[in-house]
PAFIMAR-816097 format. One record per residue (C-alpha): x, y, z. Coordinates in nm, 3 decimals. Example, Ala and Ser with C-alpha at 12.3 -4.5 7.8 and 13.67 -1.06 7.14 Angstrom:
REM PAFIMAR-816097
((1.230; -0.450; 0.780)) ((1.367; -0.106; 0.714)) 
This chain:
REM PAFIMAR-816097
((0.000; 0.000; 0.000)) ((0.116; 0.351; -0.059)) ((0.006; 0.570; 0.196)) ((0.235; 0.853; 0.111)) ((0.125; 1.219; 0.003)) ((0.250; 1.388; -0.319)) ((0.321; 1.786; -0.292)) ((0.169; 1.982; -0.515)) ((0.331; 1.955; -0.843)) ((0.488; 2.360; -0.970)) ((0.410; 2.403; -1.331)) ((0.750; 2.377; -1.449)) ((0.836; 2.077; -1.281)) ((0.495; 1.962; -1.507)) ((0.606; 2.056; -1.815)) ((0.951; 1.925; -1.785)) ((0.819; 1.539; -1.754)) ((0.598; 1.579; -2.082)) ((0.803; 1.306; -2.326)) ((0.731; 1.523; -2.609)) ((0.912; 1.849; -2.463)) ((1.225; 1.651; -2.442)) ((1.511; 1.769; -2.695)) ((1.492; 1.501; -2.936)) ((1.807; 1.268; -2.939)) ((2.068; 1.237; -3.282)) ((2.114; 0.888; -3.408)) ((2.486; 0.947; -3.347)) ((2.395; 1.012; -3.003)) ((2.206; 0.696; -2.940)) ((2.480; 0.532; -3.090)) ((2.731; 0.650; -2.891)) ((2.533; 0.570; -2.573)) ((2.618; 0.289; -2.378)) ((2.373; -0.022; -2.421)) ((2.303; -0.100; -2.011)) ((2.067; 0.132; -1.822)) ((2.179; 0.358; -1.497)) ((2.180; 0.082; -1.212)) ((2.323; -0.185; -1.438)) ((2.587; -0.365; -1.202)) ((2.383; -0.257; -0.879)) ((2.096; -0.478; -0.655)) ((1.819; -0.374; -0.521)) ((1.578; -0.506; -0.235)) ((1.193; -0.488; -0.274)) ((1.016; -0.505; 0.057)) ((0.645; -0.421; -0.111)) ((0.390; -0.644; -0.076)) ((0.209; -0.452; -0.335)) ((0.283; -0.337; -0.692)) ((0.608; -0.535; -0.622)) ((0.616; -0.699; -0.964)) ((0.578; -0.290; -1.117)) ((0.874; -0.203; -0.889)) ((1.052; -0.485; -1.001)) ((0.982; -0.438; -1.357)) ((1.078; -0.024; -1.370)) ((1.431; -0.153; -1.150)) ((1.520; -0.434; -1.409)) ((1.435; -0.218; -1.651)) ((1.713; 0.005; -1.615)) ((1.946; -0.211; -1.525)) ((1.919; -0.339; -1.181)) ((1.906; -0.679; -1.031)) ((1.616; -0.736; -0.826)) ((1.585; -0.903; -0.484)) ((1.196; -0.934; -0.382)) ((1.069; -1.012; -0.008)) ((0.739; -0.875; 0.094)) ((0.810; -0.766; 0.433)) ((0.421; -0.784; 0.539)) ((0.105; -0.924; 0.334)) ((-0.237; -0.730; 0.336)) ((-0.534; -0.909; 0.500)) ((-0.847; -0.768; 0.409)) ((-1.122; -0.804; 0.664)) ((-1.415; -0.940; 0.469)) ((-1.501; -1.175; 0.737)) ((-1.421; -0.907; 1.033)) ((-1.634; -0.853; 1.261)) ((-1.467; -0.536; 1.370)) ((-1.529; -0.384; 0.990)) ((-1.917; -0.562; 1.015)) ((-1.976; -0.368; 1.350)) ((-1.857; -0.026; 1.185)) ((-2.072; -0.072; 0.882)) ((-2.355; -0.130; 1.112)) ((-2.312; 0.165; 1.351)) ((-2.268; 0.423; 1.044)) ((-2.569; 0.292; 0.845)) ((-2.744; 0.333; 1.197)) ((-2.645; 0.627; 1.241)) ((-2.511; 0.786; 0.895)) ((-2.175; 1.010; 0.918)) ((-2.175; 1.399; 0.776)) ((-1.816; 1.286; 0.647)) ((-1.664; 1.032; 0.514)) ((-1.282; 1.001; 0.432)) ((-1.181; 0.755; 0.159)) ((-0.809; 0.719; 0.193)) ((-0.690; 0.434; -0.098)) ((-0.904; 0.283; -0.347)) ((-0.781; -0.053; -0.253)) ((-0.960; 0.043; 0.132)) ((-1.267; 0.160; -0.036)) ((-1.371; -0.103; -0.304)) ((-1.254; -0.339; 0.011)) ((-1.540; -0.184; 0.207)) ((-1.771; -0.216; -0.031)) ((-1.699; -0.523; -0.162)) ((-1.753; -0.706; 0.226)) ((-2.084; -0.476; 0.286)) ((-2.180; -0.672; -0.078)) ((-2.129; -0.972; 0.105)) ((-2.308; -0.910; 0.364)) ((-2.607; -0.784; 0.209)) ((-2.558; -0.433; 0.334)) ((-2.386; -0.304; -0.085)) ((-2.681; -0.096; -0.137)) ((-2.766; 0.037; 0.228)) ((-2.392; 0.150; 0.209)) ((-2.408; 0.261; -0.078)) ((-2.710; 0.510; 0.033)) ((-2.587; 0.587; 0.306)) ((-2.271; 0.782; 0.086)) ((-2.486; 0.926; -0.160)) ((-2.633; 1.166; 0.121)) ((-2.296; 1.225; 0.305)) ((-1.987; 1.475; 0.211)) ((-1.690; 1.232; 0.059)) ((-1.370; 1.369; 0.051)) ((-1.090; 1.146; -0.169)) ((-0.728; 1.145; -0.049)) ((-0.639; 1.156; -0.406)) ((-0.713; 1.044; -0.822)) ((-0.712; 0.717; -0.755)) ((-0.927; 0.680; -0.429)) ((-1.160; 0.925; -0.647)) ((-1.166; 0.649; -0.932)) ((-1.320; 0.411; -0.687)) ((-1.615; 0.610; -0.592)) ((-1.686; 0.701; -0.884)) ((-1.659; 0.347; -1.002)) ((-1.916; 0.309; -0.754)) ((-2.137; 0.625; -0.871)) ((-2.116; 0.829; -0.612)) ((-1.873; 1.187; -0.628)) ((-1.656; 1.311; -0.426)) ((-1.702; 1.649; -0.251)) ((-1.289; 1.754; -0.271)) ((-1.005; 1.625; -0.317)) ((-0.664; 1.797; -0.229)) ((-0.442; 1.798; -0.510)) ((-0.132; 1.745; -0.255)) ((-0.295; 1.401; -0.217)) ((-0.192; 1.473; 0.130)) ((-0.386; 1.381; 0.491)) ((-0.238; 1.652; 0.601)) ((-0.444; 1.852; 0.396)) ((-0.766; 1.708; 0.450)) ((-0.716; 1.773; 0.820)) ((-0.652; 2.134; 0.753)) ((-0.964; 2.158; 0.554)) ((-1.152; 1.957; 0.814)) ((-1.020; 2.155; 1.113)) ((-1.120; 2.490; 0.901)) ((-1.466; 2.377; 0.856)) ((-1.531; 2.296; 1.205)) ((-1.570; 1.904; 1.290)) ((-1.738; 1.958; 1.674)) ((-2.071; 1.749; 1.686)) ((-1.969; 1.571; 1.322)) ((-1.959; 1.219; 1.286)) ((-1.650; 1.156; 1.064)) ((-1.572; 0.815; 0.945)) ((-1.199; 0.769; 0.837)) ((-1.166; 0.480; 0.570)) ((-0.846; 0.324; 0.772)) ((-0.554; 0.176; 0.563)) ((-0.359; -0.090; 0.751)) ((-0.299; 0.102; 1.043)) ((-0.414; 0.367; 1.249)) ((-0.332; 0.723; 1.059)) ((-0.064; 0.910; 1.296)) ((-0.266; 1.260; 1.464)) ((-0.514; 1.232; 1.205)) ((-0.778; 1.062; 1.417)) ((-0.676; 1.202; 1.733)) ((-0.681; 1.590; 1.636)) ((-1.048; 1.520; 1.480)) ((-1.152; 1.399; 1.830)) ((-0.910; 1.691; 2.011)) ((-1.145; 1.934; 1.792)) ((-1.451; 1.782; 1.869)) ((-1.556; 1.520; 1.606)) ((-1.720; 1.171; 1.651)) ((-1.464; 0.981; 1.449)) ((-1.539; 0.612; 1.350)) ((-1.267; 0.428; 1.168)) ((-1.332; 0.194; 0.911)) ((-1.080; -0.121; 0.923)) ((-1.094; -0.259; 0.555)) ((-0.763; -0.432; 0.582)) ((-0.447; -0.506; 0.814)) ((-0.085; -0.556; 0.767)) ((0.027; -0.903; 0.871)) ((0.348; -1.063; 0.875)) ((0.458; -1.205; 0.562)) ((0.332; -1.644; 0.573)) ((0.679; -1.748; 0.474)) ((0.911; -1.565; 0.627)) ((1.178; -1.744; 0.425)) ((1.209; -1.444; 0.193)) ((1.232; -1.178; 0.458)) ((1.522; -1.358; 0.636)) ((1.675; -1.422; 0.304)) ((1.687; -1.037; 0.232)) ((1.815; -0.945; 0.566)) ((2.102; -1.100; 0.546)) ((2.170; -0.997; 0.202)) ((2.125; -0.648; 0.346)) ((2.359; -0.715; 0.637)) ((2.669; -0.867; 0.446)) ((2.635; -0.627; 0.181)) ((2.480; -0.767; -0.058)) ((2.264; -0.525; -0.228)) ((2.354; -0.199; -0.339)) ((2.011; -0.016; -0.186)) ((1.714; -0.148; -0.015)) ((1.340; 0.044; -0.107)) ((1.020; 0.090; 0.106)) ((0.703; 0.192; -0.005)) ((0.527; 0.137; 0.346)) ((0.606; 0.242; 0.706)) ((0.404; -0.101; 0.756)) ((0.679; -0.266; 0.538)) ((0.983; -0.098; 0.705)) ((0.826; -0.185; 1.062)) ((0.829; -0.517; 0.969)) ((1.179; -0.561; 0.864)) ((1.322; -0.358; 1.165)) ((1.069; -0.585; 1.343)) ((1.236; -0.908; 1.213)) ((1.612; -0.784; 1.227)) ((1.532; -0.730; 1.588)) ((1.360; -1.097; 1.659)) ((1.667; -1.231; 1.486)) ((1.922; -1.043; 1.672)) ((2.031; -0.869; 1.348)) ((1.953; -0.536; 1.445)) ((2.290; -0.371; 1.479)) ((2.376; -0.502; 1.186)) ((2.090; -0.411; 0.990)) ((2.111; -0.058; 1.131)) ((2.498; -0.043; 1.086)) ((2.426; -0.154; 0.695)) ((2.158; 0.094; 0.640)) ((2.396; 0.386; 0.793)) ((2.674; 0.321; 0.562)) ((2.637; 0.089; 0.305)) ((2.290; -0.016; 0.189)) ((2.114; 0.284; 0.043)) ((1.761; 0.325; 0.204)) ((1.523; 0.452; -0.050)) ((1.150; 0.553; 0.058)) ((0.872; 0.623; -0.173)) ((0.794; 0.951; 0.093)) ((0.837; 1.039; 0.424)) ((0.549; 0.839; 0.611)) ((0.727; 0.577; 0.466)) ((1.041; 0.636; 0.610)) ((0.936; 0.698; 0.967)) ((1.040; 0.401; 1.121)) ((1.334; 0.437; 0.976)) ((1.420; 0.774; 1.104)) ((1.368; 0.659; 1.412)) ((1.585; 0.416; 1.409)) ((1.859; 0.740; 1.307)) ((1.830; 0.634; 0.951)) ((1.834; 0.878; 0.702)) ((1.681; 0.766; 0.354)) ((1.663; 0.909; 0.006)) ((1.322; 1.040; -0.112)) ((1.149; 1.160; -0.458)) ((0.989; 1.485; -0.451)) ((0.710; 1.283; -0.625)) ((0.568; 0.998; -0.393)) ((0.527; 0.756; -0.697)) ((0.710; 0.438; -0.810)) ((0.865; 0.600; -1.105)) ((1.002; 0.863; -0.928)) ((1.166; 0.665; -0.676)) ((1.327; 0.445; -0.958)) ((1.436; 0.755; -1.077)) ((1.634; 0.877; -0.735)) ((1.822; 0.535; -0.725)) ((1.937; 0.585; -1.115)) ((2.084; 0.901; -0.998)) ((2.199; 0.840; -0.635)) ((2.337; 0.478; -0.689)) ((2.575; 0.567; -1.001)) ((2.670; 0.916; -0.826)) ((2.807; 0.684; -0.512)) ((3.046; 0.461; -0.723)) ((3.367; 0.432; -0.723)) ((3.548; 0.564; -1.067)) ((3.898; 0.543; -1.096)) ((4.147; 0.598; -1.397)) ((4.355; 0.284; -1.453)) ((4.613; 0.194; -1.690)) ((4.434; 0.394; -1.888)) ((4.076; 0.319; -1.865)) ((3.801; 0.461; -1.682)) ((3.636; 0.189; -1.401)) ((3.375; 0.247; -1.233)) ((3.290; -0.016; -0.935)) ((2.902; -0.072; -0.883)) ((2.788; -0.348; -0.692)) ((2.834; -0.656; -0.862)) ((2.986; -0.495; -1.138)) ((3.281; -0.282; -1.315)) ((3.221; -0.026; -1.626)) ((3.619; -0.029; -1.779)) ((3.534; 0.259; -2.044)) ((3.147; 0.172; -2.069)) ((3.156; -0.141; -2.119)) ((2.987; -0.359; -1.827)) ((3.174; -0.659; -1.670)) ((3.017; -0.887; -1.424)) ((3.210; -0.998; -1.170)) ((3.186; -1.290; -0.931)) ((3.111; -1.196; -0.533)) ((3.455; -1.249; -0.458)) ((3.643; -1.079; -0.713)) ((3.409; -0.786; -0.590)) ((3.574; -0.859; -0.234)) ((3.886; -0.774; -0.384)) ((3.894; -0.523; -0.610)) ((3.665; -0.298; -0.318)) ((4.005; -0.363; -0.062)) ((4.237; -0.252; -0.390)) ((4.017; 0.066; -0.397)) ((4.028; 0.160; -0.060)) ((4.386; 0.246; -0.133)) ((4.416; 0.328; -0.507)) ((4.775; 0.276; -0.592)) ((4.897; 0.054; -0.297)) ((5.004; -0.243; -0.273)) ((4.764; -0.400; -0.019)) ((4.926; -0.790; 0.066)) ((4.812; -1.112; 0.024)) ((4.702; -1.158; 0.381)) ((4.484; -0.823; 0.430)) ((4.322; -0.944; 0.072)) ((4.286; -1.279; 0.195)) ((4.049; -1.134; 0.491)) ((3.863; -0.959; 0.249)) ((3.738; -1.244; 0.112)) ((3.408; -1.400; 0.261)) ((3.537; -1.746; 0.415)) ((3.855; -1.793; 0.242)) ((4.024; -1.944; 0.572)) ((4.397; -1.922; 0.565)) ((4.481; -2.048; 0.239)) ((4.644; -1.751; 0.033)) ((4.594; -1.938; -0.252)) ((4.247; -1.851; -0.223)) ((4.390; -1.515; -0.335)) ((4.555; -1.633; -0.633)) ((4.268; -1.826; -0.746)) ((4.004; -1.508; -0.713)) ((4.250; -1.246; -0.852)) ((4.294; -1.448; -1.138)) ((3.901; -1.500; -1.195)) ((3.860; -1.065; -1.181)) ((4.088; -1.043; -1.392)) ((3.962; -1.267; -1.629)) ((3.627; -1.070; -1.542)) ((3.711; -0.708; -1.610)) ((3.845; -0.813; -1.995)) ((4.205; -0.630; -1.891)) ((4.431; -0.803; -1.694)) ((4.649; -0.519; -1.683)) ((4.414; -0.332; -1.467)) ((4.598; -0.499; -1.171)) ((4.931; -0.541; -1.086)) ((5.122; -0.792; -0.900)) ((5.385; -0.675; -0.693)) ((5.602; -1.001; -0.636)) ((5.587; -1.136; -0.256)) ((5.444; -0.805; -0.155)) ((5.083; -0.847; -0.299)) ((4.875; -0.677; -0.570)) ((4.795; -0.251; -0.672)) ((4.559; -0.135; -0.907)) ((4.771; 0.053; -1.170)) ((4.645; 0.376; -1.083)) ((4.694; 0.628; -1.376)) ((5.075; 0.825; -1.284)) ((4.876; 1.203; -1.255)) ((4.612; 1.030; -1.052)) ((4.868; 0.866; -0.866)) ((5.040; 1.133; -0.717)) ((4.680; 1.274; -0.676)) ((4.599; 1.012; -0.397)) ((4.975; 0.968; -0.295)) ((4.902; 1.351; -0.164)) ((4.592; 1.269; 0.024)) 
């Protein structure tokens, strides 16, 4: 579910996402540019129960590999007798307001009052009552349903429909507040502080995932580095992983990851505050919309990899893979484990034994290190890339200008 709020969108920002306002491209432009999309090399976690498979699809589609674990699964209450008694009481006693908040939550609620035998009575019961749609696609639902909305904010923000509902007065006004998985942070409590009888409608709950194969799977992916940034597009969802981390005893590390090496990308701020208060900080689109989050990792993922001139190419060291002048090399986990300890110290010779602990359960046997170096090398297409230094251990052959660059630092 995506609970978040978009800001109003400035009429520039408008016209500069129109496709057909985009400087059209030379074909000896396309053909100079290279052939895999912005997070080619990197991996990303998907913790969204759902849409998932749209996530997944806009991430691969620019590149990225894709590692999918619902972190929660969405029960709706059909069969709730908690949703049943809240029907009831408002078609008893019929609300002045009613807040849809996600078009999932309302065709939900209408759906179960079908089942019921109560479709039509609800359905009533909203025709005669002031609707107010969190945004377009809540309004598609009750319209789908042929009722209208009285307003809409175009923020798509709660935020906003409190203001408007704190403006218009809410003491003595029943208010029922179409609930989305969890209770909505100060949104039902100012109502009440101001007055209003607020009844919340429960369509659905967050759950923990049934196999929680997938979730463990992911977390310690995240926690050994695995994946190159890790996206949320529910508080629900982060809550849930923090939740499991914790159960597990991984907590540390999955805070430790998320703080320096895991990128944390939220689809909006709601999203990210269990996060924060874990002292996380995450990266957010302006936009609170799948594409637009897709969009921040193409430009924050590439902007935090290493690119270094050697022997006379340009690499650039993603996650699971190297650019060497464009051109993208896979490379196997462990070769990765190396060539990230030669970059630490561009131009060094870093020895066997400090290379040998930077590979994931290599033991003692330096000959591990032979064998890997050997296989990156083979990788990256130009062995000359790295150099061995005889019994000392290996460099990368850092360009001369760029060596004495780095020798000064």
């Amino acid at each position: 579910m995506y609970e978040e709020q978009r800001p109003e969108q400035r009429p520039e920002q408008r016209s500069a996402q129109r496709p057909e306002q985009r400087p059209q491209e030379r074909p000896e432009q396309r053909a100079d540019r290279p052939e895999h999309g912005p997070l080619a090399g990197f991996t990303v976690g998907v913790t969204a129960a759902r849409r998932a498979d749209e996530l997944g699809a806009l991430l691969q589609r620019r590149g990225a590999a894709v590692m999918h674990a619902p972190a929660l699964r969405i029960v709706p209450l059909s069969d709730d007798s908690e949703l049943l008694a809240a029907t009831k009481q408002l078609l008893h006693e019929a609300p002045d307001i009613v807040v849809a908040t996600t078009a999932i939550g309302f065709r939900g609620w209408v759906e179960a009052a079908d089942g019921w035998g109560l479709g039509e009575d609800l359905l009533d019961t909203l025709r005669g009552v002031e609707v107010l749609a969190r945004g377009p696609k809540v309004k598609g639902a009750i319209r789908a349903q042929g009722l209208t909305e009285e307003w809409s904010p175009s923020s798509e923000s709660m935020a906003e429909v409190l203001d408007r509902l704190l403006e218009e007065g809410v003491e003595g006004r029943r208010i029922a507040v179409q609930l989305h998985g969890e209770p909505l942070p100060g949104f039902v409590e100012s109502l009440r502080a101001a007055g209003g009888d607020v009844v919340g409608v429960p369509v659905y709950r967050w759950m923990p995932p049934e196999d929680i194969g997938p979730v463990d799977r992911l977390l310690d992916v995240t926690v050994t580095r695995g994946l190159d940034a890790l996206t949320f597009t529910s508080a629900p969802a982060a809550a849930s992983l923090l939740g499991r981390a914790e159960d597990r005893g991984l907590l540390p590390e999955l805070l430790a990851a998320l703080n320096h090496d895991v990128l944390p990308a939220c689809v909006g701020p709601v999203t990210a505050l269990p996060l924060q208060a874990r002292g996380i900080d995450t990266v957010q689109p302006e936009r609170f919309r799948l594409g637009p989050l897709v969009q921040v990792l193409c430009q924050e993922l590439p902007s935090r990899a290493r690119t270094l001139p050697i022997a006379g190419h340009r690499v650039e060291i993603r996650g699971h893979a190297v650019l060497v002048d464009d051109t993208l090399r896979p490379v196997p986990p462990a070769g990765m484990s190396l060539l990230r300890a030669l970059s630490r110290r561009p131009g060094w010779v870093v020895a066997r034994a400090e290379l040998l602990r930077a590979l994931p359960g290599a033991g003692k046997d330096e000959h591990a290190v032979e064998t890997a170096m050997a296989r990156l090398r083979t990788a990256l297409g130009t062995p000359k890339l790295i150099q061995t230094v005889v019994k000392r251990g290996y460099r990368l052959a850092l360009d001369p200008v760029a060596d004495s660059k780095y020798g000064d630092d």
